[in-house]
C-alpha positions in Angstrom: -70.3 9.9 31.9 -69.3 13.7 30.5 -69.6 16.4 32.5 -68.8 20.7 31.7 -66.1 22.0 33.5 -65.8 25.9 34.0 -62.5 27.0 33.8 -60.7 30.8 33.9 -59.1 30.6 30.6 -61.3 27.8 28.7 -65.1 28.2 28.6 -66.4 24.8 28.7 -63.9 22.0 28.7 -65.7 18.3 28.8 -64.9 16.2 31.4 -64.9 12.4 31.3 -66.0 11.0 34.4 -65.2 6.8 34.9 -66.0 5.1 38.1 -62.7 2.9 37.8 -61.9 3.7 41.3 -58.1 4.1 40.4 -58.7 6.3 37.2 -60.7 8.9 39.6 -57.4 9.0 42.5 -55.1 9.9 39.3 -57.1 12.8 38.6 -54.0 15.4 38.6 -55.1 19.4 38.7 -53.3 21.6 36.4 -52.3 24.8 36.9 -54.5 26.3 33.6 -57.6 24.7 35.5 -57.7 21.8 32.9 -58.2 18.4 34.6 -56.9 15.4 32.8 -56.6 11.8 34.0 -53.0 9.6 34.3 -52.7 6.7 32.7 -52.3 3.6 35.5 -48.0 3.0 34.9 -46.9 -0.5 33.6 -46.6 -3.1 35.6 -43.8 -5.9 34.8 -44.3 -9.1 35.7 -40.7 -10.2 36.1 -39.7 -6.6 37.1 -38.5 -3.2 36.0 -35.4 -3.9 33.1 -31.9 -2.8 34.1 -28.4 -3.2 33.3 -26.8 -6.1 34.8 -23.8 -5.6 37.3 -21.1 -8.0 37.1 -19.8 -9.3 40.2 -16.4 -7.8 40.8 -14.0 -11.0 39.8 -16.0 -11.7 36.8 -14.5 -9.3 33.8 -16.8 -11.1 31.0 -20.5 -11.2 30.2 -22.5 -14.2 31.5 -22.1 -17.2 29.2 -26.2 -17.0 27.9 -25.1 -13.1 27.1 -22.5 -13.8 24.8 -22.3 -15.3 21.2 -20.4 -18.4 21.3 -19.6 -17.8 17.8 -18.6 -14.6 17.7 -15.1 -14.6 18.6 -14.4 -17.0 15.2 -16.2 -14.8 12.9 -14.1 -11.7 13.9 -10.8 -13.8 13.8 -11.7 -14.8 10.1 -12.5 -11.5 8.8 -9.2 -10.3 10.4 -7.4 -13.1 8.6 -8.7 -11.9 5.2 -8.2 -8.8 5.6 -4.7 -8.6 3.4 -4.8 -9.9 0.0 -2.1 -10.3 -2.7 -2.3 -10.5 -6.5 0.0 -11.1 -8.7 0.1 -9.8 -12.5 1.4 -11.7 -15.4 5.2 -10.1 -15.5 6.3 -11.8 -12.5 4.2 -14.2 -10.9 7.1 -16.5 -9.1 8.2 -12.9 -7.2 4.8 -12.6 -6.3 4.5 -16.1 -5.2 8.1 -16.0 -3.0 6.2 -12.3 -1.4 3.0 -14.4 -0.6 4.9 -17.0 0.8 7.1 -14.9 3.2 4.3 -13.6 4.3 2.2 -16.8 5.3 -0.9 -16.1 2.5 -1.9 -17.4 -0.4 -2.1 -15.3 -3.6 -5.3 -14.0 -4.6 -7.3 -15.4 -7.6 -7.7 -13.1 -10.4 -8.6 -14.2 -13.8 -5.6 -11.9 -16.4 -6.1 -13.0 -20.5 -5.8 -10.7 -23.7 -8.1 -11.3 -26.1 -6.9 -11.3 -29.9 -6.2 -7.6 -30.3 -4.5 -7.4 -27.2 -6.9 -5.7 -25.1 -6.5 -6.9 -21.5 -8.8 -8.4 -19.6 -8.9 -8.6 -15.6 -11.6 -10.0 -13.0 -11.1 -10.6 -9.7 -12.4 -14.1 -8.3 -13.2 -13.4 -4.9 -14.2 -10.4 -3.0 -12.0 -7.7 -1.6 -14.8 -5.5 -0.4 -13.1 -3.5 2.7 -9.4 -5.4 2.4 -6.1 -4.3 1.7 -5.3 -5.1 -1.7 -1.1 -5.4 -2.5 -1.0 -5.5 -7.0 2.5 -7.1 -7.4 3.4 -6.1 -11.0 6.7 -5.1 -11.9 6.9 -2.6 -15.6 9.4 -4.5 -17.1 9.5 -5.4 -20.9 6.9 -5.7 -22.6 6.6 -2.6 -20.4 3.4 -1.0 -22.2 1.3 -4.0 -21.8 2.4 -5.1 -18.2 1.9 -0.9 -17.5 -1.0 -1.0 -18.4 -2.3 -4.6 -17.1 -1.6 -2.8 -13.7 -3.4 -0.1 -14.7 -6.3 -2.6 -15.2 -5.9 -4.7 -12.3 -6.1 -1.2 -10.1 -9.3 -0.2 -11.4 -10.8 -3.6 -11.0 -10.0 -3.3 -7.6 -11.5 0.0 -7.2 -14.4 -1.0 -8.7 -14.9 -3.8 -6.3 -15.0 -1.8 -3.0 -11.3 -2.1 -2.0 -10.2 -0.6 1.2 -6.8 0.7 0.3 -4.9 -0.3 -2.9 -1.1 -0.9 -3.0 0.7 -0.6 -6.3 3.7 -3.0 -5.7 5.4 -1.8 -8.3 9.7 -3.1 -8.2 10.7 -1.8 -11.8 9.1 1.2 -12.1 9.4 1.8 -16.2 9.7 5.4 -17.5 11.3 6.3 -14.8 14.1 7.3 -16.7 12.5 9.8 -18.6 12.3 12.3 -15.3 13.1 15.7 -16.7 14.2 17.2 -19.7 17.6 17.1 -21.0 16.5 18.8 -24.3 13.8 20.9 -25.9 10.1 19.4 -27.3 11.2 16.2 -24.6 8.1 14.4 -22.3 8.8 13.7 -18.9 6.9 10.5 -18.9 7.4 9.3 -15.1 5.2 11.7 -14.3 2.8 10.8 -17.1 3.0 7.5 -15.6 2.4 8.7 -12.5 -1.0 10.6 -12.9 -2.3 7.0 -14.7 -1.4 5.1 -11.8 -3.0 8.1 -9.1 -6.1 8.3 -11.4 -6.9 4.3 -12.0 -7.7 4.5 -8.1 -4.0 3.3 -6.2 -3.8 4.6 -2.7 0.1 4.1 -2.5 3.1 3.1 -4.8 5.4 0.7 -3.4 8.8 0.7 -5.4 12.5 -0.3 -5.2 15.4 2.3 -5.7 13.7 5.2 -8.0 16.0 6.1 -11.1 16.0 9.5 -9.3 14.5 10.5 -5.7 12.8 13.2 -7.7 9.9 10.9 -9.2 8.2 10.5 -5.6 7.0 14.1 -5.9 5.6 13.6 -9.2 2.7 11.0 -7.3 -0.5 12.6 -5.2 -0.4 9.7 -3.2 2.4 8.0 -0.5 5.6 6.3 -2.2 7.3 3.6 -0.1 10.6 3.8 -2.0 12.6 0.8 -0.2 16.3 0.6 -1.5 19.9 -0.6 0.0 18.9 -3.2 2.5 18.9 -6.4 0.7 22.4 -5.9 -1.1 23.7 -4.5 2.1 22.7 -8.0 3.9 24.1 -10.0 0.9 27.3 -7.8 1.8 27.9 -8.2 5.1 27.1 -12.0 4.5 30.1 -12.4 2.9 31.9 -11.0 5.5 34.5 -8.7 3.1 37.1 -7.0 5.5 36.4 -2.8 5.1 39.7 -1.9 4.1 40.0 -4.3 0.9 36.6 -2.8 -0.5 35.6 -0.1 -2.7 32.7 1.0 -4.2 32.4 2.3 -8.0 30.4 4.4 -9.9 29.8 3.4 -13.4 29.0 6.9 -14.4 29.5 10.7 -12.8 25.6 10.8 -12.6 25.7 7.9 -10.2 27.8 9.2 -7.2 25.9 10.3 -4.9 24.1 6.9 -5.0 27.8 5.2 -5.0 28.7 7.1 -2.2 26.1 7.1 0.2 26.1 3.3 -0.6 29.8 3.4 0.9 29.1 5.3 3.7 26.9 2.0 5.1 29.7 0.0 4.1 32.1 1.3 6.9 32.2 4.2 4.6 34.4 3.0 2.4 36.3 4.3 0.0 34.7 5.1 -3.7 36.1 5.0 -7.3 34.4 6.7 -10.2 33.9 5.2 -14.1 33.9 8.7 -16.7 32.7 7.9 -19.8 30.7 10.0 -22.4 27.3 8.8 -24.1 27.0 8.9 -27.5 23.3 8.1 -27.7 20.5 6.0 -26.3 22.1 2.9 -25.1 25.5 3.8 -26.1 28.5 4.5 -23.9 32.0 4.7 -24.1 34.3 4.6 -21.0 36.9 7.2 -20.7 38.8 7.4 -17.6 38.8 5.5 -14.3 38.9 7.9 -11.6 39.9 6.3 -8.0 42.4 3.5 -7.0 41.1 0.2 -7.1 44.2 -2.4 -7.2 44.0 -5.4 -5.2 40.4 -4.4 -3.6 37.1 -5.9 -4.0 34.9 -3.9 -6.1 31.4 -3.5 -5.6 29.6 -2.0 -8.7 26.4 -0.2 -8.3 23.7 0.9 -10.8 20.4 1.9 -10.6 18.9 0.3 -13.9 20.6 -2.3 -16.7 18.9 -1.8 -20.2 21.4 -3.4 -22.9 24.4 -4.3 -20.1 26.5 -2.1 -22.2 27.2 0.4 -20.1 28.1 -2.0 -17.2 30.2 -4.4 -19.9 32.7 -1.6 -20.4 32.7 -0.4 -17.0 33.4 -3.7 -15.8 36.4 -4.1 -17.9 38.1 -0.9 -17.3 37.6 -2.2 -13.5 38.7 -5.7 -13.8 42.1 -4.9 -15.4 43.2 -3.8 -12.2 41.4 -5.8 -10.3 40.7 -9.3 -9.4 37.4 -9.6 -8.1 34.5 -7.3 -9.0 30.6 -7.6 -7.4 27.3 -6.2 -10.0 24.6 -4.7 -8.2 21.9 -3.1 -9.9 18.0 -2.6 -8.5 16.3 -2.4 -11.5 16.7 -4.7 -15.1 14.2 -4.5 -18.0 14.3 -8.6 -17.5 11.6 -10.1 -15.3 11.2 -6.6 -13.1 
């Protein structure tokens, strides 16, 4: 039934009249002298929902409120969360890294077709995962530059989380600054390539200078000293019947804070003059070296030249002589 109802600010407002007896008690009067009618609330059968309180001992959610299955699917997307790959300059490194860390390297699928382009897919995902590119640039250092080049950008491309450049010979690094006019300084050429194909950080081992970390955008791990130091101390030298030598003037500061971990001991300096690109001649020995145990330290080996001659001008006064060096251009 419809009725008229007057009211002070309306004129004539229907009214719907029901003879539901519970519809006509819900009639509520509004303050603008409109009359409208509640709906009758919900009623539930089992109950109004809440949130369940856990008795005080009990710290978990009751066994039907949980997943049984859910605690293993976390613990294996955690598990695959770090992944490895290994380029084609040094795979066994890469293999010996995997192993230390309890993983298996990732599959990627590396070939170059007959013009040498290089090809790279990965063979499983890495959508959200840390990706570690093991690829040293050592000889043919172009092609292996590049492959990691390649091998960065595929990772991009597949939704990577972060991207780790493992990089252990890090080529061009020589070629830091200019020593004469029209020169490139190609470390940091190589470094915008690397930045740009999509790496989040550069992982390498003893720089050719400390200088080429601020020619990357991104984080550098440069990780140097530790290993030789261990091998060192291993062989349990006495301090005093140890020095340390410098096969060039350019090298010192390396040589020396190199002694200063070995009991600081004492240091001895090669001179020699270069004549050219891979061509040295030894001068002078500067620092007294009879009857000690030299340890020799480089930062790179190219030909061995350098260190040949350097190591003779040591050993005539000396019996014993150690080689380190952190970077070769064989096998990174």
């Amino acid at each position: 039934m419809v009725s008229l109802v007057q009211t002070s600010s309306f004129p004539l407002i229907p009214r719907f009249r029901s003879s539901h007896p519970v519809l006509e008690e819900a009639r509520v009067p509004c303050r603008s002298g409109v009359r409208c009618h509640v709906v009758e609330p919900l009623k539930f059968e089992n109950g109004k929902p809440c949130i369940p309180v856990l008795p005080a001992g009990e710290r978990s959610l009751p066994s039907f409120l949980t997943t049984p299955q859910l605690g293993n699917i976390v613990s294996s997307k955690n598990d695959t969360r770090l992944r490895i790959f290994s380029g084609t300059a040094n795979p066994s490194l890469s293999q010996e890294i995997a192993c230390y860390m309890g993983l298996e390297l990732g599959k990627i699928n590396i070939k170059r077709f007959a013009d040498g382009e290089i090809y790279v897919q990965l063979q499983e995902s890495v959508r959200g995962c840390d990706v570690y590119l093991v690829q040293p640039t050592c000889p043919p250092a172009n092609e292996n530059l590049m492959e990691l080049l390649i091998m960065i950008d595929a990772c991009r491309r597949a939704s990577a989380k972060n991207i780790t450049a493992v990089i252990p010979y890090f080529g061009y690094a020589r070629a830091d600054r200019k020593t004469q006019g029209r020169e490139s300084i190609a470390a940091k050429l190589v470094a915008n390539l690397i930045t740009e194909a999509g790496a989040n950080r550069v992982l390498a081992c003893d720089l050719h200078s400390g200088q080429s970390m601020g020619y990357f955008d991104i984080p550098v791990d440069h990780n140097k000293q530790p290993v030789v130091l261990d091998y060192l101390a291993s062989k349990r030298i006495c301090s005093d019947d140890l020095v340390v030598v410098s096969p060039d003037v350019g090298g010192v500061a390396r040589a020396r804070a190199f002694a200063k971990k070995l009991s600081d001991a004492p240091l001895a300096i090669v001179d020699k003059r270069r004549h050219g690109h891979n061509v040295a001649e030894v001068m002078n020995l500067i620092g007294d070296v009879k009857g000690k145990v030299a340890v020799m330290v480089d930062d790179m080996i190219d030909t061995a030249g350098e260190f040949e001659k350097s190591s003779k001008a040591t050993l005539e006064l000396l019996p014993i002589i150690f080689i380190f060096y952190h970077k070769s251009n064989v096998g990174g």
